[in-house]
C-alpha positions as CSV (number, residue, x, y, z in Angstrom):
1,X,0.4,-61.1,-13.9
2,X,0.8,-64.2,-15.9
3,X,2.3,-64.4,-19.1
4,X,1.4,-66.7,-22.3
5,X,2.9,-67.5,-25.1
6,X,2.3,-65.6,-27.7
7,X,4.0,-65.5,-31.3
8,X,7.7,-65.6,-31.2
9,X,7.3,-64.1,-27.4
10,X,5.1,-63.9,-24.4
11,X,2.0,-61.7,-23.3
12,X,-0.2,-60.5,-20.6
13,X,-2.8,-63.4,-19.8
14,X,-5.5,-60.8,-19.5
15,X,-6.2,-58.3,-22.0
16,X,-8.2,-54.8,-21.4
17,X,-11.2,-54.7,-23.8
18,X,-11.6,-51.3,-25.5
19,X,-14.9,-51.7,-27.5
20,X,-17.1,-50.0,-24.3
21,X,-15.2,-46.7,-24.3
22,X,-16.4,-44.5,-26.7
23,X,-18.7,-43.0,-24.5
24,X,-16.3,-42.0,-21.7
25,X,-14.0,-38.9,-21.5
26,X,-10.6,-38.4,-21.3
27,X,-10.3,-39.0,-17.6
28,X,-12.4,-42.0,-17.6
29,X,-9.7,-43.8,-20.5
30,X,-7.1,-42.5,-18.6
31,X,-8.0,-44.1,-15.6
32,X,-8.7,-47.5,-17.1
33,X,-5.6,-47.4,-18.9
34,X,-3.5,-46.7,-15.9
35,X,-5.0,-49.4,-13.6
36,X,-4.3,-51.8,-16.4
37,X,-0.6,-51.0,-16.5
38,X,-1.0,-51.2,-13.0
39,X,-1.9,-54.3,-12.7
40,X,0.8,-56.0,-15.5
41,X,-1.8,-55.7,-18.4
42,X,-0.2,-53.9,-21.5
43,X,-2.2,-55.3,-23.8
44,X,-4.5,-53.2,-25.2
45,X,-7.7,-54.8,-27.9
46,X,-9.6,-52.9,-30.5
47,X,-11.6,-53.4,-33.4
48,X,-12.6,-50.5,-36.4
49,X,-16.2,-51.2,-35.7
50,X,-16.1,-51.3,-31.7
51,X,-17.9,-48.0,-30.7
52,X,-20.6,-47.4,-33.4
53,X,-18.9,-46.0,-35.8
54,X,-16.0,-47.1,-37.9
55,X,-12.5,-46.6,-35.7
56,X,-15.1,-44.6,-33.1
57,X,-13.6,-46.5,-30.0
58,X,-9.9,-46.4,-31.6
59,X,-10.2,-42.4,-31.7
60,X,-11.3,-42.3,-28.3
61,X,-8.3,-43.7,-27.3
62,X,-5.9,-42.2,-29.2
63,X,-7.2,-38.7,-28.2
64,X,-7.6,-39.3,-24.8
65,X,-3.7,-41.1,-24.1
66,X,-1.5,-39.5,-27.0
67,X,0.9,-41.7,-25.9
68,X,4.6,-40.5,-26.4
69,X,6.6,-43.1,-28.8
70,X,8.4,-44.4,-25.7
71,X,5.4,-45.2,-24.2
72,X,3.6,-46.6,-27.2
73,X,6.8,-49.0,-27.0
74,X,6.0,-50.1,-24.1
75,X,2.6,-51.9,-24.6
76,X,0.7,-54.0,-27.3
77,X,-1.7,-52.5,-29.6
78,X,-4.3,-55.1,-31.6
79,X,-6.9,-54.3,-33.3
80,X,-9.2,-56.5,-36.1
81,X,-11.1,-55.5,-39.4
82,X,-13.7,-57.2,-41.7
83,X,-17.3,-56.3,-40.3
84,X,-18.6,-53.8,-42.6
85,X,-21.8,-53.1,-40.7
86,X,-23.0,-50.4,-43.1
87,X,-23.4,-52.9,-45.8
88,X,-24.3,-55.8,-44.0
89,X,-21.6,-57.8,-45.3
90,X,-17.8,-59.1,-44.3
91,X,-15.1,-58.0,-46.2
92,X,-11.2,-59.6,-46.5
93,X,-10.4,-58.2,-49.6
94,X,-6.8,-56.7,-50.0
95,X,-8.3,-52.9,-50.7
96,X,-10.4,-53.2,-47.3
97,X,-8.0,-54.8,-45.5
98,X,-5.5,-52.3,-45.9
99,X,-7.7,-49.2,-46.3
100,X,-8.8,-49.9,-42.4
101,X,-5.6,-50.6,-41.1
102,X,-4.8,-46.7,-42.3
103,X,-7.6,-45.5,-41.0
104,X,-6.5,-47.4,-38.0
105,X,-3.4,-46.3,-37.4
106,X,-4.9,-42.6,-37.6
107,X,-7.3,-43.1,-34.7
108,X,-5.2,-44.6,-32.9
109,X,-2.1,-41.9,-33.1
110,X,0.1,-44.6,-33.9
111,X,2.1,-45.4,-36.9
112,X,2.1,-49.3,-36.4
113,X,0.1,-51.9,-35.1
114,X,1.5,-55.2,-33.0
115,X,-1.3,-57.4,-34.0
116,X,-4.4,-57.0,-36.7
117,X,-7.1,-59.8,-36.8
118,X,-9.1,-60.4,-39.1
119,X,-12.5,-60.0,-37.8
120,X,-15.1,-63.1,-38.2
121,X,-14.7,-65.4,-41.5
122,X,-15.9,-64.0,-44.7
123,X,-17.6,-66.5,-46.4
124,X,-15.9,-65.2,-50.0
125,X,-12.5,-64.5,-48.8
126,X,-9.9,-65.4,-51.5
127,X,-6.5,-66.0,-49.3
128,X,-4.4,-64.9,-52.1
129,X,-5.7,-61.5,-51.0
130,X,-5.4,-61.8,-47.4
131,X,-1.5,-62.5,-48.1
132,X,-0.9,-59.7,-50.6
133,X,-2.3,-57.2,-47.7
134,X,-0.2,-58.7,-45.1
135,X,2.6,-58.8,-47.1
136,X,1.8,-55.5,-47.9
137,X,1.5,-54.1,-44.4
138,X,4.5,-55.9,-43.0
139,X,6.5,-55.2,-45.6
140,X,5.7,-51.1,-45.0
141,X,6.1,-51.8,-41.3
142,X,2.2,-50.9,-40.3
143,X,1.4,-54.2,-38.7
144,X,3.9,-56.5,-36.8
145,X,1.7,-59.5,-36.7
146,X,-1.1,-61.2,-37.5
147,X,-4.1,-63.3,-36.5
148,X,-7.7,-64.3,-37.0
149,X,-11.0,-64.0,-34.6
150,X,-13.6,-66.4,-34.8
151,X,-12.0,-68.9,-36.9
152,X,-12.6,-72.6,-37.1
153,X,-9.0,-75.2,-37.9
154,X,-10.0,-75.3,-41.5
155,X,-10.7,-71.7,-42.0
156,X,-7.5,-71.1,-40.4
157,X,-6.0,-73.4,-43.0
158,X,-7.4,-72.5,-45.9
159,X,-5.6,-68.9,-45.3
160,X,-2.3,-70.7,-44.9
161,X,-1.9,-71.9,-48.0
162,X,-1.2,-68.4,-49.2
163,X,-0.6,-66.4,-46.3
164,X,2.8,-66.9,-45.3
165,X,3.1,-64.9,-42.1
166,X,2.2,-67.2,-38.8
167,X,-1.3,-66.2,-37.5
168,X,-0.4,-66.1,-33.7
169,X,-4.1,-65.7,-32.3
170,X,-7.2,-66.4,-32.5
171,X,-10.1,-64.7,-30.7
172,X,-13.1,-66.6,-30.0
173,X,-16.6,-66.7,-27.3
174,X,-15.3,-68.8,-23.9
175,X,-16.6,-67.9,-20.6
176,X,-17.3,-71.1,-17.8
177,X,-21.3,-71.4,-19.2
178,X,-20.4,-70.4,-23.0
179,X,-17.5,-73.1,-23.7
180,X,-18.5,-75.3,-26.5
181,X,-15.2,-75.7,-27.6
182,X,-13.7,-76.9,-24.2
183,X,-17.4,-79.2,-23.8
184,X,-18.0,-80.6,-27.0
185,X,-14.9,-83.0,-26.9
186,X,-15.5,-84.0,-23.2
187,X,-19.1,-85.5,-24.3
188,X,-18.0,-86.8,-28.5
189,X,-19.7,-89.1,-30.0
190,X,-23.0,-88.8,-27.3
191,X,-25.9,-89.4,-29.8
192,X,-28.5,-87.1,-28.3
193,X,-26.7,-84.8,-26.0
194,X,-26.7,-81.4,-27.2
195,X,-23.4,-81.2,-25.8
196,X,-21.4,-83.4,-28.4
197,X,-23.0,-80.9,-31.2
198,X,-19.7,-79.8,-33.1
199,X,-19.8,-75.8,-33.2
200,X,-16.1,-74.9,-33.8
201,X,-15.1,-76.7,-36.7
202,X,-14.0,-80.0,-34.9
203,X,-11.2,-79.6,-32.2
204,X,-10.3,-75.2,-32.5
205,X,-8.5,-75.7,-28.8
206,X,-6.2,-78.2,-29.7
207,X,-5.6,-77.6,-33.5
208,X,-4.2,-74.1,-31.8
209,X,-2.5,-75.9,-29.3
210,X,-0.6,-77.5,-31.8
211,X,0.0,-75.0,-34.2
212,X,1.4,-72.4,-31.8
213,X,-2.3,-70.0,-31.9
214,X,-2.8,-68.3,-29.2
215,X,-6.3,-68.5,-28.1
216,X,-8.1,-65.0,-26.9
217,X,-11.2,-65.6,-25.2
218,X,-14.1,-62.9,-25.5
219,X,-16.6,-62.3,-23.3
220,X,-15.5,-64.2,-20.4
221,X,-17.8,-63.2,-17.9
222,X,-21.3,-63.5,-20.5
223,X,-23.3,-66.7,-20.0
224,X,-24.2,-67.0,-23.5
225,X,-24.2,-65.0,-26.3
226,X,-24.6,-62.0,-25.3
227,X,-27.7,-63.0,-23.0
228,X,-26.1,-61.5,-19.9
229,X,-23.1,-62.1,-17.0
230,X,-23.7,-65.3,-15.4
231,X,-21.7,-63.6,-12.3
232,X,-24.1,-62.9,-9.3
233,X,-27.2,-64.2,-11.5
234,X,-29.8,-65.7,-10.1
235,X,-30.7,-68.2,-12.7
236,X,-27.0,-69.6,-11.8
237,X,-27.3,-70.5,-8.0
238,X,-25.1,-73.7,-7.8
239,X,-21.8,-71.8,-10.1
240,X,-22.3,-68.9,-7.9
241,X,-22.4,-70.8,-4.7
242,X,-18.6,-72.7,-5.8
243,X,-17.0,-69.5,-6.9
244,X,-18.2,-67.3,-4.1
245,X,-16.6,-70.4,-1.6
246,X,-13.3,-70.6,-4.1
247,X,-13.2,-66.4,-4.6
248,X,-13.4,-66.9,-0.6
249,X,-10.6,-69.6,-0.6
250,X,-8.3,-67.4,-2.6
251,X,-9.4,-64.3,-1.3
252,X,-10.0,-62.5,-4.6
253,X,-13.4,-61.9,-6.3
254,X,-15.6,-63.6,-8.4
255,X,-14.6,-61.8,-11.5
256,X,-10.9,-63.3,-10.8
257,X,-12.4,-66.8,-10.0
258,X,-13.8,-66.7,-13.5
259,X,-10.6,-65.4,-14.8
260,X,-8.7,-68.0,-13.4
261,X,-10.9,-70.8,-14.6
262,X,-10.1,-69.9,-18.4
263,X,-6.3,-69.2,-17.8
264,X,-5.9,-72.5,-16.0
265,X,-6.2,-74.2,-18.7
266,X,-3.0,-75.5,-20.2
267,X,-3.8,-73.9,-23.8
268,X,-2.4,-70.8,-21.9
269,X,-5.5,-69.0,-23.1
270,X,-5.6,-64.9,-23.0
271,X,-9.2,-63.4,-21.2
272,X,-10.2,-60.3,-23.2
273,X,-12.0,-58.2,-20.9
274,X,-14.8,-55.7,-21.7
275,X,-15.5,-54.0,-18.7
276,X,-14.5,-50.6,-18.4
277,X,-14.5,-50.4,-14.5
278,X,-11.2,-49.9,-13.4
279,X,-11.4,-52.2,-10.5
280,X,-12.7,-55.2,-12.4
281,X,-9.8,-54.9,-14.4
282,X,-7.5,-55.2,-11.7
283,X,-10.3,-57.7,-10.1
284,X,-9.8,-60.2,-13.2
285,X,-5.8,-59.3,-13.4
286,X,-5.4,-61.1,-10.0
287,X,-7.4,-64.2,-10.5
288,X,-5.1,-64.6,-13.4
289,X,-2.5,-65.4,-11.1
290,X,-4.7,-68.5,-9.4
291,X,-3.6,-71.8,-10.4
292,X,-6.9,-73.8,-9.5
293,X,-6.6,-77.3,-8.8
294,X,-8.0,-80.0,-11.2
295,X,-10.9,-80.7,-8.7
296,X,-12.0,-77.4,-8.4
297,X,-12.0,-76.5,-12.6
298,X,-14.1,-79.5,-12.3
299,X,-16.2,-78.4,-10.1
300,X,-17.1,-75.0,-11.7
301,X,-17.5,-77.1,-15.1
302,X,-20.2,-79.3,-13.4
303,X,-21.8,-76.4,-11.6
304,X,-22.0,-74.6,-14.8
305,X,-24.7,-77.1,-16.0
306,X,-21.7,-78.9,-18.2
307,X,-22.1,-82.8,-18.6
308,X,-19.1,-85.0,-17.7
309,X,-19.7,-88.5,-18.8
């Protein structure tokens, strides 16, 4: 398994997805939680809304692994706040940033978390907040390190002028169809093309790139936004066509061709997958491993619809 950057040290390049589980049993987690370790992931991502109900998919999984300390030692634990889908409404504020990361850490049987994002921008987040939680919850030893999700550069910075903790990741939509934020640079300035459309706040790859942020991409497999899995899809002929003849090449499957893509970029990107069958997990763990060759990223960029001046 690859390993990225990632804070002050290095992680999995693939992360298992928890936000599907919180309709399977005990087995079912068990089993997806094993063939990730298996296959070098220990990385495990949550989020207090993910399952339906607030920490729903976080009480899943702590039920079904009550993981013994030594174990919980052994692997990464993230999980994000700030959706408050009841209300309708995000929320940063220090009470409700530290109320969920309790009600965290009691779902998930734990009594510390290695990474908490903050989940989408709220629009009226005062950052003078956000750093008196964190300070808060590093200071008490309930969070190790923090990051955002969905962030654009000058969201990012607008939290760093009080937050004084480095933000170490930030999660955001990349699969090889959805990738404005690798696309949009390649065709700037294009008057017309729909491509050169700025969505992420002008340049997210490589402001992170330079500040040391860890990019976590979500929903790697989904052509769009949530419109579907462009793997195996008809409306996709000519991307399928290239990584059925590369997963061929490398004799891995598709799912680990379109792993690869994303981790062969040199932002040393981490894939969050949501797929709760074991064997894509391990599928996706072993395309991480593929280096691809510039002409063949290419390829899958052009076949993907993307325009390349």
């Amino acid at each position: 398994m690859k390993s990225v950057p990632f804070g002050s040290t290095t992680a999995p390049a693939v992360i298992a997805g928890m936000m599907r589980i919180s309709d399977k049993d005990d087995a079912q987690i068990s089993e997806l939680y094993r063939t990730a370790r298996d296959a070098g992931i220990d990385f495990f991502d949550h989020a207090d809304i993910y399952g339906g109900a607030m920490h729903a998919c976080e009480q899943r999984f702590g039920d079904a692994l009550k993981l013994s300390p030594s174990e919980r030692s052994e692997i990464t634990l993230q999980t994000k706040c700030g959706i408050v889908p009841a209300e309708g409404m995000f929320d940063f504020s220090y009470e409700h940033i530290v109320a969920q990361v309790d009600g965290s850490l009691r779902a998930l049987g734990t009594d510390y978390l290695d990474v908490l994002l903050l989940h989408r921008p709220d629009a009226l987040v005062e950052p003078d907040e956000v750093a008196r939680a964190f300070d808060e919850l590093e200071s008490s030893g309930k969070v190790r390190a923090f990051g955002v999700s969905n962030h654009t550069p000058r969201q990012i910075d607008l939290l760093r002028t009080a937050v004084r903790q480095p933000l170490i990741a930030n999660q955001v939509q990349l699969s090889i169809t959805h990738a404005p934020i690798i696309t949009q640079p390649i065709a700037m300035n294009m008057l017309g093309e729909e491509q050169s459309i700025v969505r992420d706040g002008g340049g997210i790859v490589e402001y992170c790139r330079i500040n040391g942020i860890t990019l976590q991409a979500w929903s790697p497999f989904q052509a769009g936004f949530f419109s579907g899995v462009f793997l195996g899809n008809p409306d996709h002929p000519e991307l399928n066509a290239v990584i059925d003849r590369l997963a061929a090449r490398y004799d891995v499957t598709p799912t680990g061709i379109a792993t690869a893509w994303i981790t062969r970029h040199p932002a040393n990107m981490q894939v969050v997958l949501g797929t709760t069958t074991p064997q894509r997990v391990a599928d996706a763990a072993a395309g991480s491993d593929i280096v691809l060759t510039r002409a063949e990223w290419y390829e899958l960029f052009r076949a993907a619809g993307h325009l390349l001046p």
